[in-house]
Structures are given as C-alpha cells and as structure tokens.
N, CA, C and O of each residue as an XYZ file, in Angstrom:
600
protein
N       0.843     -1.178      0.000
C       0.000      0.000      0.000
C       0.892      1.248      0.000
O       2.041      1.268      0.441
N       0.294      2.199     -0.497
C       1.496      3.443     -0.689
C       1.645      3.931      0.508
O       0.644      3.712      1.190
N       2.536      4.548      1.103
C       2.875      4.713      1.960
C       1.430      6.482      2.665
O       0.953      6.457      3.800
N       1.187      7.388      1.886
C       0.050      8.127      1.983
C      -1.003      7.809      2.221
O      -1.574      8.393      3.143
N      -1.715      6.721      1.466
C      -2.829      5.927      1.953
C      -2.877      5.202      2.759
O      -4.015      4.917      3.132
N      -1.681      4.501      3.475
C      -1.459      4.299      5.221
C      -2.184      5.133      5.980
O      -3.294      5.019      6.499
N      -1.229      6.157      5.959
C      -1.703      7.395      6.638
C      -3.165      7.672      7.089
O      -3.840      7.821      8.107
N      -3.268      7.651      5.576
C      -5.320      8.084      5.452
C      -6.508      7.015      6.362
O      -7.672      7.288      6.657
N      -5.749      5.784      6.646
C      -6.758      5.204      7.216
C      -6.353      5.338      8.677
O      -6.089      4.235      9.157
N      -6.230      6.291      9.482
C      -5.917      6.407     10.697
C      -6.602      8.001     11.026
O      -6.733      8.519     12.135
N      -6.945      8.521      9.809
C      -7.983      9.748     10.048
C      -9.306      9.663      9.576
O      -9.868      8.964      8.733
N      -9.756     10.826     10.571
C     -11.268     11.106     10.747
C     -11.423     11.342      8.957
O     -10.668     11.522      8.001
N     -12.771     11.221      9.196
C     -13.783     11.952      7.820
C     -13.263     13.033      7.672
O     -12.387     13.183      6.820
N     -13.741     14.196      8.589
C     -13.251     15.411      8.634
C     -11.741     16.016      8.136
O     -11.511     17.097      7.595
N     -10.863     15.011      8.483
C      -9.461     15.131      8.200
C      -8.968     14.695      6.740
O      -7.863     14.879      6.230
N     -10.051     14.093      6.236
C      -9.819     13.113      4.822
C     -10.791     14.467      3.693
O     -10.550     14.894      2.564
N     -11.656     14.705      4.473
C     -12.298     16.033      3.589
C     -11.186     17.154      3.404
O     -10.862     17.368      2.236
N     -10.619     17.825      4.294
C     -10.007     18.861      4.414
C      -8.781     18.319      3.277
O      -8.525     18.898      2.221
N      -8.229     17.291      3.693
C      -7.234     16.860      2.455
C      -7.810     17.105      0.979
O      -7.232     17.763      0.114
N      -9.123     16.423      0.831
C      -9.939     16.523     -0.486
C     -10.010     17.906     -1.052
O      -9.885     18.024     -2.271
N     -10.160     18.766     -0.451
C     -10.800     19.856     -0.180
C      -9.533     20.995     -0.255
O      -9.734     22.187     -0.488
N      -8.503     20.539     -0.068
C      -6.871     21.703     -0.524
C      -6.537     20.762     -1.454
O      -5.311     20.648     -1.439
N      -7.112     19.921     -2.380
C      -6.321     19.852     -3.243
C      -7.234     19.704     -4.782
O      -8.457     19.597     -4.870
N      -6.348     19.731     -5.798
C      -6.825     20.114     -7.288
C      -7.429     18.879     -7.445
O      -7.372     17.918     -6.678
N      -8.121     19.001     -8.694
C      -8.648     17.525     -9.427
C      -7.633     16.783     -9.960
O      -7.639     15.553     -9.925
N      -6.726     17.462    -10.469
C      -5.864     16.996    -11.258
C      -6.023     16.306    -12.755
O      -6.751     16.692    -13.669
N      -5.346     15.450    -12.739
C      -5.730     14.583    -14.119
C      -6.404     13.482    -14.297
O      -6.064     12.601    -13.508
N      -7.027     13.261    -14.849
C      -7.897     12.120    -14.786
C      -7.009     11.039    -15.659
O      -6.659     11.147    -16.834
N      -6.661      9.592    -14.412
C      -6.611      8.505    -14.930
C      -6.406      8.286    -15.903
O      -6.957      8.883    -16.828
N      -5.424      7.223    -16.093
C      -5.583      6.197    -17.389
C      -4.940      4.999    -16.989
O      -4.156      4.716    -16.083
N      -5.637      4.193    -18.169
C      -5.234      2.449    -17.108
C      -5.601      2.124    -16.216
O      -6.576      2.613    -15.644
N      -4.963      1.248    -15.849
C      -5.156      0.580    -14.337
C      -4.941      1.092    -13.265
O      -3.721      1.011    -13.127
N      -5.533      1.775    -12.053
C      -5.514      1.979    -10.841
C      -5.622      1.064     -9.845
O      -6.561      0.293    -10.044
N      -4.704      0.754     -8.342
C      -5.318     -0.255     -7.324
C      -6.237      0.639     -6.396
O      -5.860      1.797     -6.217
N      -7.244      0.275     -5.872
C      -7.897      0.874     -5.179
C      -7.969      0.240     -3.638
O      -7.722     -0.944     -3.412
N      -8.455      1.488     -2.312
C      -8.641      1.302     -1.371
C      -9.442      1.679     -0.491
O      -9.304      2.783      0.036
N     -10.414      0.859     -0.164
C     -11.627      1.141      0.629
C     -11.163      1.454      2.163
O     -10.436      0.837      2.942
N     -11.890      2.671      2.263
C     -11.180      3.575      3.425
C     -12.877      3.810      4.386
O     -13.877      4.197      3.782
N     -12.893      3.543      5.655
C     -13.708      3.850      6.324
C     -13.246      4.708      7.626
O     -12.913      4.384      8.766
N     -13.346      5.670      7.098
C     -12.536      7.084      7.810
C     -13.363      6.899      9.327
O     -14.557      6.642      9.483
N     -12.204      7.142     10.485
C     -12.604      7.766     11.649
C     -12.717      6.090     12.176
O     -12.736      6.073     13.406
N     -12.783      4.911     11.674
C     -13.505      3.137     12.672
C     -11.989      2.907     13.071
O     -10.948      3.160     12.464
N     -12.159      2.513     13.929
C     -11.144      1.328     14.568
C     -10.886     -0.086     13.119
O      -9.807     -0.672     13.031
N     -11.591     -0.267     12.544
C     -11.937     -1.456     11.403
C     -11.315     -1.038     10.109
O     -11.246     -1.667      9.053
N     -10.841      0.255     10.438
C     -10.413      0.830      8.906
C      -9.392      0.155      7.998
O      -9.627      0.088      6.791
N      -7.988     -0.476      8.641
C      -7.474     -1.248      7.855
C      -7.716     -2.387      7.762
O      -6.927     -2.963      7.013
N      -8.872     -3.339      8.421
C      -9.491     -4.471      8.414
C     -10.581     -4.320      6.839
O     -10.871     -4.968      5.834
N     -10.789     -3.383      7.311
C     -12.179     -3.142      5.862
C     -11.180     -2.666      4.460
O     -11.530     -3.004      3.329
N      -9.921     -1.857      4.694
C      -9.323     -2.164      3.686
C      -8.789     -3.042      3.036
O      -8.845     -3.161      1.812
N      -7.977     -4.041      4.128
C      -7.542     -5.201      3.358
C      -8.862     -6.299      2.946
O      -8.916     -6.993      1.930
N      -9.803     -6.229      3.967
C     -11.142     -7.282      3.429
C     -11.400     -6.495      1.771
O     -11.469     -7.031      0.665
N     -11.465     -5.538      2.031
C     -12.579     -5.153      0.860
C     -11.258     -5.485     -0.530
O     -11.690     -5.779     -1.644
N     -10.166     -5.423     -0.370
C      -8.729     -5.232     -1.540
C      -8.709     -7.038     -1.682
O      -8.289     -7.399     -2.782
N      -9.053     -8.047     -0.846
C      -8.980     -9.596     -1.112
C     -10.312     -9.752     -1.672
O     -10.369    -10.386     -2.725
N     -11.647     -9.199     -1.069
C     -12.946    -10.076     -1.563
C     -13.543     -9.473     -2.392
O     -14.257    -10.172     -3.112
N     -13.531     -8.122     -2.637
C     -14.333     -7.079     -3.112
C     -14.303     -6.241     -4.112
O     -14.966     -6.293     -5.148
N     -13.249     -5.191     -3.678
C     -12.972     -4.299     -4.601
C     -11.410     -3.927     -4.972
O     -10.540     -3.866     -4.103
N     -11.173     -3.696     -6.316
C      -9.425     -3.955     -6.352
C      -8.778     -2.369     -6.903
O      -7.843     -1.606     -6.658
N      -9.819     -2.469     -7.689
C      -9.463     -0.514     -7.961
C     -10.167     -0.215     -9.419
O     -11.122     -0.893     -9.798
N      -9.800      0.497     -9.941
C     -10.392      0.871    -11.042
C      -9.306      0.788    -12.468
O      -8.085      0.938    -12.494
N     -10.669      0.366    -14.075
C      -9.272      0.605    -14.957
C     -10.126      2.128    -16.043
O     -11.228      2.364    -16.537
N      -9.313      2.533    -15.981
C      -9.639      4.026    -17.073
C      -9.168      4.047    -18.336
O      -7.995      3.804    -18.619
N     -10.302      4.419    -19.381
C     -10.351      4.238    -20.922
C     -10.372      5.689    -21.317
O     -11.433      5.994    -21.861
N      -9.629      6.533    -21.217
C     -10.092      7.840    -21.800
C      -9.744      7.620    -23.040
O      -8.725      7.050    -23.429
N     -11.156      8.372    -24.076
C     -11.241      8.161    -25.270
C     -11.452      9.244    -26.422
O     -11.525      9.212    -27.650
N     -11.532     10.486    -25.151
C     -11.669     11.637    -25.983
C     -10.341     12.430    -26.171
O      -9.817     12.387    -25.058
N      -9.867     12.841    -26.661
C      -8.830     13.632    -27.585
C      -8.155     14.706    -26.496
O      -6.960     14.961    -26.346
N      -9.344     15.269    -25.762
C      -8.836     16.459    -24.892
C      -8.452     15.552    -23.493
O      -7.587     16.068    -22.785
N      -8.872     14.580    -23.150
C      -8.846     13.918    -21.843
C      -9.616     14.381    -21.321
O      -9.028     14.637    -20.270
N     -10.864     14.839    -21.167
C     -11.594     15.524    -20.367
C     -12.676     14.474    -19.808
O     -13.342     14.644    -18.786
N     -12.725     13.499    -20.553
C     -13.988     12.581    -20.251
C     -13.446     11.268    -20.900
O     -12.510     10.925    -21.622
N     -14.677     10.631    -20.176
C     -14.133      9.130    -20.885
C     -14.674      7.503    -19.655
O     -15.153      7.898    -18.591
N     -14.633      6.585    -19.735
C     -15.121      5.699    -19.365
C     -14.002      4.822    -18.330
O     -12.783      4.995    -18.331
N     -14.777      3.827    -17.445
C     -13.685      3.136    -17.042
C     -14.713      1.772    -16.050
O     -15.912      1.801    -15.771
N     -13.972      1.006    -15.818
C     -14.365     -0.118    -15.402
C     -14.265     -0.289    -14.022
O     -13.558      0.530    -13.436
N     -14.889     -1.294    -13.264
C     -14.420     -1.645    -11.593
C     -13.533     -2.782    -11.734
O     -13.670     -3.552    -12.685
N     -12.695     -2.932    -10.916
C     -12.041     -4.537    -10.659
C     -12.676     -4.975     -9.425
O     -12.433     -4.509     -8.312
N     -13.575     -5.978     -9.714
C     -14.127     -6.313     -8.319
C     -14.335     -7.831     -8.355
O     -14.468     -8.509     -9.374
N     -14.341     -8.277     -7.034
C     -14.282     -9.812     -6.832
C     -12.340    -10.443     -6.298
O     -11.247     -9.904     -6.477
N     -12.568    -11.202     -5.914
C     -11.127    -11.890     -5.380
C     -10.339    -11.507     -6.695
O      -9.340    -10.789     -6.692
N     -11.090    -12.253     -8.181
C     -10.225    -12.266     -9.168
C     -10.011    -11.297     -9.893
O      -9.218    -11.381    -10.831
N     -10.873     -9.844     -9.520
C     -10.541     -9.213    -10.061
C     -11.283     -8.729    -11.280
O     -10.815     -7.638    -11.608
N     -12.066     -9.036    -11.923
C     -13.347     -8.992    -13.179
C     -13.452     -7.855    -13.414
O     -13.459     -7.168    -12.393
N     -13.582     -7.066    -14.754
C     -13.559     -6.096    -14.793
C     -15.192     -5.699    -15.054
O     -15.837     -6.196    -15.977
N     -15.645     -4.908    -14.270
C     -17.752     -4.804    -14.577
C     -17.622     -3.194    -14.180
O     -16.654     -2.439    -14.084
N     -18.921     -3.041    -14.011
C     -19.170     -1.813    -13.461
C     -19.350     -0.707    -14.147
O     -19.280      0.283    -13.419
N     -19.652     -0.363    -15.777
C     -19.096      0.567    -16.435
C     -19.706      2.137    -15.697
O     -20.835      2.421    -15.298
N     -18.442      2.946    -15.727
C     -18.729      4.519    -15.182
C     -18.715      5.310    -16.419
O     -18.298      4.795    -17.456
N     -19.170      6.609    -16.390
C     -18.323      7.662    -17.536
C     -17.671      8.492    -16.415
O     -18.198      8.636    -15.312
N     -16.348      9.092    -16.815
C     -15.808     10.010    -16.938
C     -15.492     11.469    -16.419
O     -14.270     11.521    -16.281
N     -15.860     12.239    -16.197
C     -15.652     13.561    -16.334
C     -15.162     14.910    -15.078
O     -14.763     14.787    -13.920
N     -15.310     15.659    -15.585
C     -14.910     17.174    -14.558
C     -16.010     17.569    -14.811
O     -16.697     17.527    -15.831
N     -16.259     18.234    -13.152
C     -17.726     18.449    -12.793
C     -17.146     19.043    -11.312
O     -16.103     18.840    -10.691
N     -18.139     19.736    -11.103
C     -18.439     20.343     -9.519
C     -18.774     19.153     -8.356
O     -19.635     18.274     -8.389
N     -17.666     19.495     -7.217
C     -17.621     18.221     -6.461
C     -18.645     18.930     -5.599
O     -18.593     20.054     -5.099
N     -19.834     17.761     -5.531
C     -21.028     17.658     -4.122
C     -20.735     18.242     -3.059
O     -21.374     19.154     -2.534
N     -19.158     17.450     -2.457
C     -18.520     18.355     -1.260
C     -18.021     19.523     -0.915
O     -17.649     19.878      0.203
N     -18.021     20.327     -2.269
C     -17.498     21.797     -1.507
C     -17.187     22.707     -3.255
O     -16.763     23.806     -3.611
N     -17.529     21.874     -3.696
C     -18.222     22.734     -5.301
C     -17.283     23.258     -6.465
O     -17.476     23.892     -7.503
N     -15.903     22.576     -5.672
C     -14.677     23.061     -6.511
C     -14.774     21.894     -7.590
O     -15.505     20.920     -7.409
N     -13.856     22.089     -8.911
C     -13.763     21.232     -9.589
C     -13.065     20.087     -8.970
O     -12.087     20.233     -8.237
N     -13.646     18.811     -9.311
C     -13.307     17.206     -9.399
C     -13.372     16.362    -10.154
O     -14.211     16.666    -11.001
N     -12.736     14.975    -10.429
C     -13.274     14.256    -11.332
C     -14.171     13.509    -10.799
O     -14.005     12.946     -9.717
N     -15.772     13.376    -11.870
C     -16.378     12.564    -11.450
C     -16.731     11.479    -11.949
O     -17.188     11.444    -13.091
N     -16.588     10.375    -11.190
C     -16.830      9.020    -11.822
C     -18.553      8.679    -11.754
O     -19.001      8.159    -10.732
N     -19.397      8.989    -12.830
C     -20.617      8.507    -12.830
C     -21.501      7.302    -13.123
O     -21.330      6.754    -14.212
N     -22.276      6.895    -12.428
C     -23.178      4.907    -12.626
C     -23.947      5.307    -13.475
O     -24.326      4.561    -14.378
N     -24.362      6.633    -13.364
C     -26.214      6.818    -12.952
C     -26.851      6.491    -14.821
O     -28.055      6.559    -15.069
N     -26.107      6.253    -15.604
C     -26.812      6.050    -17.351
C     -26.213      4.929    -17.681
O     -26.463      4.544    -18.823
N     -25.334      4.123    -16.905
C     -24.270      3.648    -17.460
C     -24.510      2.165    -16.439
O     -24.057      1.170    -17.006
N     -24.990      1.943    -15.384
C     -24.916      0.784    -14.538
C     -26.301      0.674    -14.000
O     -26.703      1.673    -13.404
N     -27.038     -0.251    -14.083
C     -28.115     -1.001    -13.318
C     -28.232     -0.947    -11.590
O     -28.866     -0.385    -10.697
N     -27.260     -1.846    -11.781
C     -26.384     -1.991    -10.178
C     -26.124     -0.524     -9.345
O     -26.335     -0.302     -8.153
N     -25.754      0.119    -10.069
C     -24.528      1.279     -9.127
C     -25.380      2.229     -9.938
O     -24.791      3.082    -10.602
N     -26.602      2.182     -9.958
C     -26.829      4.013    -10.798
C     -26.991      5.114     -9.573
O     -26.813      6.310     -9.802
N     -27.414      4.525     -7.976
C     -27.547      5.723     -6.955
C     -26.482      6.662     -6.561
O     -26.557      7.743     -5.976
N     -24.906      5.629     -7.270
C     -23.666      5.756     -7.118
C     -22.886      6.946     -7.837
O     -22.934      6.997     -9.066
N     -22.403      7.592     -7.356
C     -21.666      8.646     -7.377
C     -20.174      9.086     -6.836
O     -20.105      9.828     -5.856
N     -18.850      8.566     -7.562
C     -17.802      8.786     -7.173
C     -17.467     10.292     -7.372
O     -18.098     10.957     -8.193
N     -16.292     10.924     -6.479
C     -15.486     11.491     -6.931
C     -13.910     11.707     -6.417
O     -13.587     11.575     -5.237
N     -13.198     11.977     -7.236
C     -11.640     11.736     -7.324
C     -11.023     13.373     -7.322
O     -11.629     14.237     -7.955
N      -9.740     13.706     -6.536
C      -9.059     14.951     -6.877
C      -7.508     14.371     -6.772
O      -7.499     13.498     -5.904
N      -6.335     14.534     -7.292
C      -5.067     13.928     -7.169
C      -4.260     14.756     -5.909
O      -3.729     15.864     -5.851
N      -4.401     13.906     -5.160
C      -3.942     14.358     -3.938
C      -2.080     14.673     -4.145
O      -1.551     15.699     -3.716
N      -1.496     13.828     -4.700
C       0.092     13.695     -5.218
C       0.012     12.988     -6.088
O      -0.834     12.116     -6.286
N       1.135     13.371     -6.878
C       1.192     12.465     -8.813
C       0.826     11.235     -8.463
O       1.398     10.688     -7.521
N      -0.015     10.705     -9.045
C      -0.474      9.182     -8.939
C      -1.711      9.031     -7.955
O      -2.615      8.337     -8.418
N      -1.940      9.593     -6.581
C      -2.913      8.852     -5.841
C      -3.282     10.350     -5.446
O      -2.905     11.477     -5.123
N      -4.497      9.315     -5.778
C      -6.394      9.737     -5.706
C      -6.953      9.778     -4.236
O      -6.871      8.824     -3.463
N      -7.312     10.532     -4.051
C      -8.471     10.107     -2.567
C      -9.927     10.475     -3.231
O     -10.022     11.252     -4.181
N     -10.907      9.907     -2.694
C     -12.074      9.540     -3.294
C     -13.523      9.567     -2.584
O     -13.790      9.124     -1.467
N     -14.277     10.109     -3.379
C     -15.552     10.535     -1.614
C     -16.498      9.528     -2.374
O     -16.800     10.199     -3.361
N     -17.146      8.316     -2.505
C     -18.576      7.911     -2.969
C     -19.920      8.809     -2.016
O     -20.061      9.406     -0.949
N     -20.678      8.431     -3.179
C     -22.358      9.373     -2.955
C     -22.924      7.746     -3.362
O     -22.387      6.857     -4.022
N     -24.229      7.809     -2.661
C     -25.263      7.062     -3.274
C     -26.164      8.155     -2.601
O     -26.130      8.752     -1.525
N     -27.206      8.160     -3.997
C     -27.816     10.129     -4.189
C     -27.382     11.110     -3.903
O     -26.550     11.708     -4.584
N     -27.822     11.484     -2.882
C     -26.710     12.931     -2.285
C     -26.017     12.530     -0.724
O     -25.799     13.450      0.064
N     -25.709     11.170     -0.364
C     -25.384     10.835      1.543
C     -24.306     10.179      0.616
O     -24.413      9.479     -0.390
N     -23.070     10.726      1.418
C     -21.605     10.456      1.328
C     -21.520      9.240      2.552
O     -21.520      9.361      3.777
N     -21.445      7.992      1.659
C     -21.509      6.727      2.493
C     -19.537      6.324      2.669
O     -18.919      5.758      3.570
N     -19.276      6.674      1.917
C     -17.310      5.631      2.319
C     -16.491      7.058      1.662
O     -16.914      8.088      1.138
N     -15.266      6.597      1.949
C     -13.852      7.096      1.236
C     -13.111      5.917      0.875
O     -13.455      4.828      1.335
N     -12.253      6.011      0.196
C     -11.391      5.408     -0.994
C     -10.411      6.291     -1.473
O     -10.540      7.510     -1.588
N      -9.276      5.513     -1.787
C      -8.208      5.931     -2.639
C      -8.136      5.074     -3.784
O      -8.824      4.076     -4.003
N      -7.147      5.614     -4.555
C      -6.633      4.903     -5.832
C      -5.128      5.653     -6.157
O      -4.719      6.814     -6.153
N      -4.571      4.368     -6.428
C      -2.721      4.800     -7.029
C      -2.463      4.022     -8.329
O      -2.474      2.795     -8.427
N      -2.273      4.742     -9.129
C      -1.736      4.263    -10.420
C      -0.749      2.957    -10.661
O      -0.946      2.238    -11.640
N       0.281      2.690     -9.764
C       1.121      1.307     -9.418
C       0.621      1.145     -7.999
O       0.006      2.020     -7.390
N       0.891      0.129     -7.593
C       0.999     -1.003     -6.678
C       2.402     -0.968     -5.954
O       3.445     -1.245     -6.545
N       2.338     -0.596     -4.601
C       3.764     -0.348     -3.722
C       3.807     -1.488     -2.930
O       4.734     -1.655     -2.138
C-alpha cells in the first residue's frame, strides 16, 4: 500500500475532507488503478481495507477516449479475481462536497447496479487519488486509488 494511503486510514472523515478539499482535481486517470476502501474515523479501517482489496474491490481501470482527456469511461475490478464490470463515464464536474472542480466518476446512465452511485476523485500527489462515494446525495465511504501497486 502506498505509503500516503497508510496514513489516510488512521484519520477522521473530517481530516480526509479537508485533504480533499486543498487539493486540485488533477488529471484524470488512465489504465489501471489499485484501489482502497477507506472507512474514515472506525477502529476497522485497515481491516475493511484489506477485506474489501482480497474479496471485493481492487481498484479501477480508465479508458479515456476523448482527444482532450476531459472525459471518458472506465471499469471496476471487483471480486477476489478481479473482473472487470461496473461501467462509469468520466468527467470534470463540480464536487457535491465543496463545489470546486473534481473528477467525477458517474453509474447513474451507465450501470443497473450502481446508478444511486456517485464517485469522486481529486489527485492528492502524482499518482494517488483520494475519493468521496455518494449514493444520491449521503456520502456513504472514502477510498483511494494509485496508479502502481507499492
């Protein structure tokens, strides 16, 4: 695990916003990302990360397909093995949490499963993501994502 996203699972919500929240959107993805399910502020937080990184969820892969990079599609890796499902679109958009630009990863035209679902991503340092999910408008988890695997 990168050595930053250590970090992150030993702080509050509050402390994981404020991070979100001083920093840019940055660039949106490409390829393969590992991802990490973060339950800010529990005692369970690196229990639910490593459960959720073996049974669940592995990270994300990104297809940008438009010319400018501005938008574009991407997949979940989820399950032990890893399967790629889930399709999202893309884009920069006004983050729910505090209205600055973010990237947002959207279900809602694109997935059955995950349409209440609502990611969003800002590049905290070159490579890794910290990440707020929505299902409608109630901010249920945090998550990261890093471009390699440490």
């Amino acid at each position: 695990m990168h050595p930053t996203i250590r970090t992150w699972l030993n702080k509050s919500r509050r402390e994981l916003d404020e991070i979100y929240s001083n920093s840019e959107a940055g660039t949106i993805p490409t390829g393969n990302t590992y991802g990490t399910a973060i339950l800010a502020g529990s005692v369970f937080a690196k229990f639910v990360a490593w459960f959720s990184r073996i049974f669940a969820w592995k990270g994300k892969v990104f297809d940008l397909f438009c010319p400018d990079h501005q938008a574009g599609i991407l997949l979940n890796k989820i399950s032990p093995f890893g399967l790629r499902s889930i399709v999202a679109k893309v884009y920069l958009d006004k983050s729910w949490l505090d209205g600055k630009e973010t990237i947002v990863i959207d279900y809602s035209r694109t997935s059955f499963v995950a349409k209440a679902i609502r990611d969003e991503i800002r590049e905290v340092e070159p490579g890794v993501y910290l990440g707020k999910v929505w299902w409608g408008k109630k901010r249920i988890l945090d998550f990261a994502l890093t471009r390699q695997m440490l």
